[in-house]
C-alpha positions as CSV (number, residue, x, y, z in Angstrom):
1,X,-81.2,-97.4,-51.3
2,X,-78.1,-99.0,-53.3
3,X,-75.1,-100.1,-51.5
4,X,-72.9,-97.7,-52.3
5,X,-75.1,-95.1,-50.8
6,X,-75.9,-96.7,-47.7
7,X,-72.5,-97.0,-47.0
8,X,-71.6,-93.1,-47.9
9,X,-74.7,-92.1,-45.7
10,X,-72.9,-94.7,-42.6
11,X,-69.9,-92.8,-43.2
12,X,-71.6,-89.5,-42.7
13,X,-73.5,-91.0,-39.6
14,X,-70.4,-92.6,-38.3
15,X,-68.5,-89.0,-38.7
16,X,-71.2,-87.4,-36.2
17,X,-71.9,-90.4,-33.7
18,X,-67.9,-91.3,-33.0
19,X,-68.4,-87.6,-31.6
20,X,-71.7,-87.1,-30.5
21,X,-70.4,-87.8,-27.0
22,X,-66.7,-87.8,-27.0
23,X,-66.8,-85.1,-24.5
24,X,-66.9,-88.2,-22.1
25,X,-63.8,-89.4,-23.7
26,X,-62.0,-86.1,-24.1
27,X,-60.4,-85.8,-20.7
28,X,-60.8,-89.7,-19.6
29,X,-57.1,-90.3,-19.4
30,X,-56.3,-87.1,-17.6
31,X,-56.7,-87.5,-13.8
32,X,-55.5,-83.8,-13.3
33,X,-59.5,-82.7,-13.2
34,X,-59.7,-83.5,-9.6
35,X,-58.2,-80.0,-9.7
36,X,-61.0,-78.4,-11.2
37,X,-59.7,-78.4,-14.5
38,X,-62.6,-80.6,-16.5
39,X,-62.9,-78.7,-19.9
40,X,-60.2,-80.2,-21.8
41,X,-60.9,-80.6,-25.1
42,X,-60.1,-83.8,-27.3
43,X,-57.2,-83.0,-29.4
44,X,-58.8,-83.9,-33.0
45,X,-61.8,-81.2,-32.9
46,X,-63.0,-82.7,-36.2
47,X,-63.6,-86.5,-35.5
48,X,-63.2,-86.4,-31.6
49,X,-65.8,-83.6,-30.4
50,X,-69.4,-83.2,-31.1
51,X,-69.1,-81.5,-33.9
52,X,-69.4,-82.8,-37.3
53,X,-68.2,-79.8,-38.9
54,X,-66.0,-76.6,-37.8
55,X,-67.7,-75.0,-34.8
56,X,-66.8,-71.5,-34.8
57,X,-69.1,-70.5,-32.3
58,X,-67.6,-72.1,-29.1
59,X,-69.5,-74.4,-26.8
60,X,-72.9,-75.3,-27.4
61,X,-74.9,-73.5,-24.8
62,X,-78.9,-73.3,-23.7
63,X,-78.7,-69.3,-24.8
64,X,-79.1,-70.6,-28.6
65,X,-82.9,-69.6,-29.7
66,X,-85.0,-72.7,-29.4
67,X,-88.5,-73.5,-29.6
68,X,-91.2,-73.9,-27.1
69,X,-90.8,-77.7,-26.0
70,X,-94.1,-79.4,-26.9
71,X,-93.8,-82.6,-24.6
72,X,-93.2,-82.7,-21.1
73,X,-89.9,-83.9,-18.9
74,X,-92.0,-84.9,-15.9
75,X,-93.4,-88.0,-17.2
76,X,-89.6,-89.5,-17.4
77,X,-89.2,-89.8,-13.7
78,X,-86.4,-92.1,-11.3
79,X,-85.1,-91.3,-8.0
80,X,-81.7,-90.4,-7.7
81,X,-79.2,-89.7,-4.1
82,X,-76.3,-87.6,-4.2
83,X,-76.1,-89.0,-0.8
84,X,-75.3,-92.7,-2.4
85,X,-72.4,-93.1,-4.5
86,X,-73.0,-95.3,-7.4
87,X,-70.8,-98.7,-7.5
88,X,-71.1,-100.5,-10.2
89,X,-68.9,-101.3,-12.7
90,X,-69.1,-98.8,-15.7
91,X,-70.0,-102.4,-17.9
92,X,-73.5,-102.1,-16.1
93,X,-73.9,-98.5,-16.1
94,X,-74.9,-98.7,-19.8
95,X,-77.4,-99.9,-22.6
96,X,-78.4,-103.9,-23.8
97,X,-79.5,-104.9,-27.4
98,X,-82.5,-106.0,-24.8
99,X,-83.7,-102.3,-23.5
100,X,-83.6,-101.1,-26.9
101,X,-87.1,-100.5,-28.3
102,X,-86.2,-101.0,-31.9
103,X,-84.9,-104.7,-32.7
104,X,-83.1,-104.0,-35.9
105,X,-80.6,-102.3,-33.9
106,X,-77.3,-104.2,-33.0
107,X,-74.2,-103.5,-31.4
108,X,-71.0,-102.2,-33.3
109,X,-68.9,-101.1,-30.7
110,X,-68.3,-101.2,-27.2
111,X,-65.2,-100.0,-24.7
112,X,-63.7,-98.3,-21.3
113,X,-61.1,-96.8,-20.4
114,X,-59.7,-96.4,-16.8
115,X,-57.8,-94.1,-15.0
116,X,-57.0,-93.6,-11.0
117,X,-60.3,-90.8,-10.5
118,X,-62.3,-92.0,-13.7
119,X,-64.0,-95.1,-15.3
120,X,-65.9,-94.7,-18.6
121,X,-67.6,-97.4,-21.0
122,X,-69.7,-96.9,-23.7
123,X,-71.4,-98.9,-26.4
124,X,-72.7,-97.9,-30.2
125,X,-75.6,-99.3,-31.3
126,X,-76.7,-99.1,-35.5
127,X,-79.3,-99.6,-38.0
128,X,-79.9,-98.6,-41.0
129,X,-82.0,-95.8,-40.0
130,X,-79.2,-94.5,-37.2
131,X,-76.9,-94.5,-34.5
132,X,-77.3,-94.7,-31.0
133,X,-74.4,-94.3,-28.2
134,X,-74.6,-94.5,-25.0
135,X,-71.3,-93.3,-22.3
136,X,-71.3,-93.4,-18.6
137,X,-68.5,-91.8,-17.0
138,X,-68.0,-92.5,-12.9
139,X,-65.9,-90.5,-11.0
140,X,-64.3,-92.6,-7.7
141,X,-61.4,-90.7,-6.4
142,X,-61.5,-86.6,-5.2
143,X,-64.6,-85.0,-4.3
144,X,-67.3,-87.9,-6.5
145,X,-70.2,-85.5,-6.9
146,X,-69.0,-82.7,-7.5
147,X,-66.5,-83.5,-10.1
148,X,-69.7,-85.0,-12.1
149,X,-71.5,-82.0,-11.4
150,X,-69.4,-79.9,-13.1
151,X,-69.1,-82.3,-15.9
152,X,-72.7,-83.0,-16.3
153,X,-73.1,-78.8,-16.7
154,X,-71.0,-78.4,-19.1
155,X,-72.3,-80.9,-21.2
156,X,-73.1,-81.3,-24.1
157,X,-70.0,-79.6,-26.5
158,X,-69.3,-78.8,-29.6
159,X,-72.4,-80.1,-31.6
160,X,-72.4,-78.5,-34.7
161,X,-76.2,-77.5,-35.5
162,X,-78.7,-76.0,-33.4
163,X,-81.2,-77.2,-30.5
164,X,-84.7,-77.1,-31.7
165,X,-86.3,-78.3,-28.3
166,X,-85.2,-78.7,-25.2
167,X,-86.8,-80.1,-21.8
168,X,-85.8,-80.4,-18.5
169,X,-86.5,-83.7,-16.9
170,X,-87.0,-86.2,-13.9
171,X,-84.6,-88.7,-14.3
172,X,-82.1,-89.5,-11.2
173,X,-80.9,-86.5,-9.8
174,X,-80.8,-83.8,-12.9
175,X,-81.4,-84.6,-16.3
176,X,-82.2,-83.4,-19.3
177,X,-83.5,-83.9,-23.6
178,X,-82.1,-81.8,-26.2
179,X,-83.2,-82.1,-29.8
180,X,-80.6,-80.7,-32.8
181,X,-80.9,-80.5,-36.0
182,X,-77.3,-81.0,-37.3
183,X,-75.4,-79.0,-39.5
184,X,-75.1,-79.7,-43.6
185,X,-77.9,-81.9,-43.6
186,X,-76.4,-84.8,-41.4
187,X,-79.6,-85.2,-39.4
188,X,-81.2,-84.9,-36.0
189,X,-79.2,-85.6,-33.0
190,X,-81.4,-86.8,-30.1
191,X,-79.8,-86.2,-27.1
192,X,-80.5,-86.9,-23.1
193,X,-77.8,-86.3,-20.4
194,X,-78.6,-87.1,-16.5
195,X,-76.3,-87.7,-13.7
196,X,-77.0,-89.7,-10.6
197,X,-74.1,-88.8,-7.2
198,X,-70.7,-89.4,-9.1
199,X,-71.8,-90.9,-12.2
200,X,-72.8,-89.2,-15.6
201,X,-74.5,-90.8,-18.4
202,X,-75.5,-89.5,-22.3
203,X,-77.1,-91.1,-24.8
204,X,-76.9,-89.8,-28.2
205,X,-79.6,-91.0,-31.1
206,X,-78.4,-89.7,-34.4
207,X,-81.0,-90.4,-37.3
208,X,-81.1,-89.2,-41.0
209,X,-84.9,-88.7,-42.0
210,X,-87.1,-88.0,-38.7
211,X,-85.9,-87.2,-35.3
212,X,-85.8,-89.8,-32.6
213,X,-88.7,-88.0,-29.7
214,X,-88.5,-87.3,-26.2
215,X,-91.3,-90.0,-25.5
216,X,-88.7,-92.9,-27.2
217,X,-85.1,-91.8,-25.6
218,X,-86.7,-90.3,-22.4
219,X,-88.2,-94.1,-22.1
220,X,-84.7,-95.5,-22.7
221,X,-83.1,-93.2,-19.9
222,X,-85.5,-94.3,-17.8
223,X,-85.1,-97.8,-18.6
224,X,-81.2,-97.1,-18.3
225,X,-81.0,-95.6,-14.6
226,X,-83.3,-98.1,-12.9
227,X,-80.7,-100.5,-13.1
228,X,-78.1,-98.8,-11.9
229,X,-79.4,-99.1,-8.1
């Protein structure tokens, strides 16, 4: 692959991961959805949502077609307590170069932001081959849970292609893998969201050539929530 390629194939990459899950970020500085209010969208729908192209179709939604998943959710499995508020700090609610399972993958980009009812980090992860991202949001003002309840069902939004497998899962409270294929021939987007109490975290593997599977990211979730508690 020449230089000048690689680069023009980053850029593409790049264009999809800054918004594979800016849904997270969307709304982080607005503390107004304490009142219920949690779909705002980001302003720049074309390089701030999770759409790398025009999504005319609203919100991406389980009522697409899909295929019949052909791996299993119930392998991937931690313990979660809506009854036990998550406390950390939003810096340790998110991936290490360490968990990952691929070592050619290095951090690019990590930050927060904080707001009276909400603390968000994430961190972006590349390779040559792709993009990983990881977000946590944690909710700590209002009613915890259930303000990351409603986030974590409307999640995810905006991706522009199509789910090609989906699979309910195990991890921490509720959970779940979805598997796109992106639009204009940008990829797969491997995707896992799962909420434990107040907090909600997504991580987003975006690779050219062959999908990322359920048995790698499910693994990494796994990884990911056991050290939260």
């Amino acid at each position: 692959m020449t230089r000048q390629s690689l680069i023009s194939r980053r850029r593409m990459l790049t264009a999809v991961g800054v918004g594979a899950t800016i849904a997270l970020a969307g709304c982080s500085g607005n503390s107004q959805e304490g009142s219920g209010n949690g779909e705002n969208k980001p302003e720049n729908t074309q390089t701030e949502t999770e759409s790398p192209t025009e999504n005319t179709g609203g919100d991406t939604t389980e009522s697409q077609d899909t295929e019949t998943p052909t791996e299993t959710g119930s392998q991937f499995s931690t313990e979660g307590n809506d009854s036990e508020l998550i406390t950390r700090s939003p810096e340790e609610l998110v991936l290490t170069e360490s968990d990952l399972p691929r070592e050619d993958y290095s951090v690019t980009s990590s930050d927060g932001t904080t707001s009276p009812q909400i603390v968000e980090f994430y961190k972006v992860f590349e390779s040559e081959e792709g993009r990983l991202e990881n977000r946590t949001r944690k909710y700590d003002e209002g009613d915890r849970v259930s303000l990351a309840e409603e986030f974590y069902d409307h999640l995810p939004r905006n991706i522009g292609g199509s789910i090609v497998d989906q699979t309910e899962l195990d991890i921490a409270v509720e959970s779940k893998f979805l598997l796109f294929d992106l639009d204009n021939d940008l990829g797969y987007l491997s995707y896992i969201k799962f909420r434990d109490a107040n907090a909600v975290s997504i991580l987003s593997w975006i690779t050219e050539n062959e999908p990322v599977g359920l048995q790698e990211i499910g693994s990494l979730a796994v990884t990911l929530h056991q050290s939260w508690r």
